[in-house]
N, C-alpha and C positions, 0 to 999 in steps of 0.2 A: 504494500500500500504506500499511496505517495506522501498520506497524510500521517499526521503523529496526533497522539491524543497523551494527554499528559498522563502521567503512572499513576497518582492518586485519583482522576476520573476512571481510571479503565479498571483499579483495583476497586472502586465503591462501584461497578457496578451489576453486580452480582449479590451485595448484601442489602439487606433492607433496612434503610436510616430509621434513628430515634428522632424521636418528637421535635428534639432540642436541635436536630440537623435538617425538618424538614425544608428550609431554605436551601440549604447547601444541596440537596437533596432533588431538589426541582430545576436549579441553576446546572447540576449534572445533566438532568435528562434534557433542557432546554439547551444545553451544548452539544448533547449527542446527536438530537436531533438536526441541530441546524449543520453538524459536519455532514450528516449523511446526504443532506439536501444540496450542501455544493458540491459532494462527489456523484451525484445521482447521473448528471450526463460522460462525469471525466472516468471514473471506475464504478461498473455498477456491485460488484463482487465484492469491490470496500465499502461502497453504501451498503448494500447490504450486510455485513457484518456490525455495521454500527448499529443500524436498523435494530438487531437480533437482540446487544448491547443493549440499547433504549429498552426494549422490548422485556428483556429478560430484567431491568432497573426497576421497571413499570408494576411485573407483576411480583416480584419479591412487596414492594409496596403493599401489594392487593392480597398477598397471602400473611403478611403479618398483621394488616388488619383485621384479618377474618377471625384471626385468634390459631394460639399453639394445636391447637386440636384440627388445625384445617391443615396441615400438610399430613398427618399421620392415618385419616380418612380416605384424602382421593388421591395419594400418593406424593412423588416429587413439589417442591416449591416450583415456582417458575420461573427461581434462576438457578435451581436445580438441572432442570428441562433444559435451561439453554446452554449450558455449559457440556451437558452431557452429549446434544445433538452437536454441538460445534467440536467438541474434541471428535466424536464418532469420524463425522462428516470430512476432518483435513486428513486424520489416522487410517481413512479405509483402506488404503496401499498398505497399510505395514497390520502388525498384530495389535489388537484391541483385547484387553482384558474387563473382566467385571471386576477386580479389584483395583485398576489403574480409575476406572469409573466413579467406583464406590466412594475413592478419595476426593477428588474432586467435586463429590456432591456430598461428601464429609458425613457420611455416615458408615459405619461395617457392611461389610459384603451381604451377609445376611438379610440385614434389615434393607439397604440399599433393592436389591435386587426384587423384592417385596415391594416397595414403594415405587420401582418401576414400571411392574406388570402391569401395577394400577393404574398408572400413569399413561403408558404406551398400549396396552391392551395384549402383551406377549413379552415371553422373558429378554432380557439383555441379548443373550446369543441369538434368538430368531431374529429380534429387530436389525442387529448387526447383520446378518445374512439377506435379510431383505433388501439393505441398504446396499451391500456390495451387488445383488444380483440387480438391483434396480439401477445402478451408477454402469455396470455391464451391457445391460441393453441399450442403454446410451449410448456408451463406447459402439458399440456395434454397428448402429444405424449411423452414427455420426461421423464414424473414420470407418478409416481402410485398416487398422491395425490388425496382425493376428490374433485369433484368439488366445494364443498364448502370453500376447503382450499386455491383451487385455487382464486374464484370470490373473497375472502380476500384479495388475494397474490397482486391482479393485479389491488384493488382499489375499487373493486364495493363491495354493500352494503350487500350483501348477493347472494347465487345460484338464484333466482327469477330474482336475477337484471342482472346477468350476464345472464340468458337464454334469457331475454327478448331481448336482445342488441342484442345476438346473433342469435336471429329470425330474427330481422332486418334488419343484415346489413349482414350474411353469408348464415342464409336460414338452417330451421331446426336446432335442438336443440345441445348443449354441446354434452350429454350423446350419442346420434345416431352420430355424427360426428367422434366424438375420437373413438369408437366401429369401422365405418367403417374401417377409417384408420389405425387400428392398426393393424386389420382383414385384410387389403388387405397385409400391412410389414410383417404378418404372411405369408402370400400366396408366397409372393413373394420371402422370407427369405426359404420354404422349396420348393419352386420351385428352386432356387439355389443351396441347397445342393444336390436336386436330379441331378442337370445336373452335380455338378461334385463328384459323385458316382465313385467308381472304381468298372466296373461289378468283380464277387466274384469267376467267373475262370479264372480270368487273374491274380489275386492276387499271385498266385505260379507258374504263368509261369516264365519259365527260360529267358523270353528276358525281362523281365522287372525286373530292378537292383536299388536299393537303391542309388542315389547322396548326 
């Protein structure tokens, strides 16, 4: 990013201000915000990160209002939520642990991992695997890369690992899937250009004029 944000906004923005800081506390997100808005046309990838920041400030706010008993109910806080999806999110090339996790949202693996089914609606390790197969079909449709460079890119140990996952949980292989669909954006990319053909004896009629 080409922007800096100062170390004491970026570290308060994860914890929920006291009473006596809610100034300082509004002066944060009213900075975060306004970074995110002049990066919005220059980097949208750093807006958006700051975005998440505001975001994840906003609702630590809205879960300490609610009282100690509201994170332990419907799971994670919501600067819980964001720190967890943003570590998952940069880390899916390399290995993701539920104890690298559980620290970061500062509670035991135990309890952590409990607070995030509730949360997310499935354990740490499925949502990790959804996120690397989902970041893959991406990769897929988007580049030319092998699958091999791919199932690297997104974490898994090798093309075996990633087909296997991918039998699993989408049904049918890497290589047959990306084929289809690239095959159908074919079809549908030159069925487009046919429909807007200019038939080739209208091209020098005299009622149709250059604007």
């Amino acid at each position: 990013m080409d922007f800096t944000i100062p170390d004491k906004l970026a570290a308060n923005a994860g914890s929920p201000p006291s009473l006596a800081g809610f100034q300082q506390w509004t002066s944060n997100l009213a900075r975060l915000l306004s970074v995110a808005t002049n990066e919005i046309d220059k980097d949208r990838s750093a807006a958006k990160a700051v975005i998440g920041m505001a975001s994840a400030l906003l609702r630590a706010e809205v879960d300490r209002r609610a009282g100690p008993s509201h994170g332990s109910s419907s799971g994670l806080a919501g600067w819980q939520r964001q720190r967890v999806i943003t570590h998952v999110d940069v880390n899916l090339d390399g290995a993701i642990r539920v104890k690298d996790l559980s620290e970061i949202a500062r509670l035991s693996p135990a309890h952590f991992s409990r607070a995030f089914k509730r949360s997310f609606g499935e354990p740490p390790h499925a949502y990790i695997v959804r996120c690397r197969l989902e970041r893959a079909m991406h990769l897929m449709l988007t580049t030319d890369y092998a699958l091999t460079e791919i199932a690297l890119a997104c974490g898994f140990t090798d093309q075996a690992h990633l087909s296997n996952l991918f039998r699993q949980h989408i049904g049918g292989t890497p290589a047959t899937w990306r084929h289809n669909r690239k095959e159908r954006a074919s079809r549908r990319g030159a069925s487009s250009r046919q429909q807007g053909r200019v038939p080739l004896n209208t091209l020098h009629s005299p009622r149709i004029s250059a604007r």
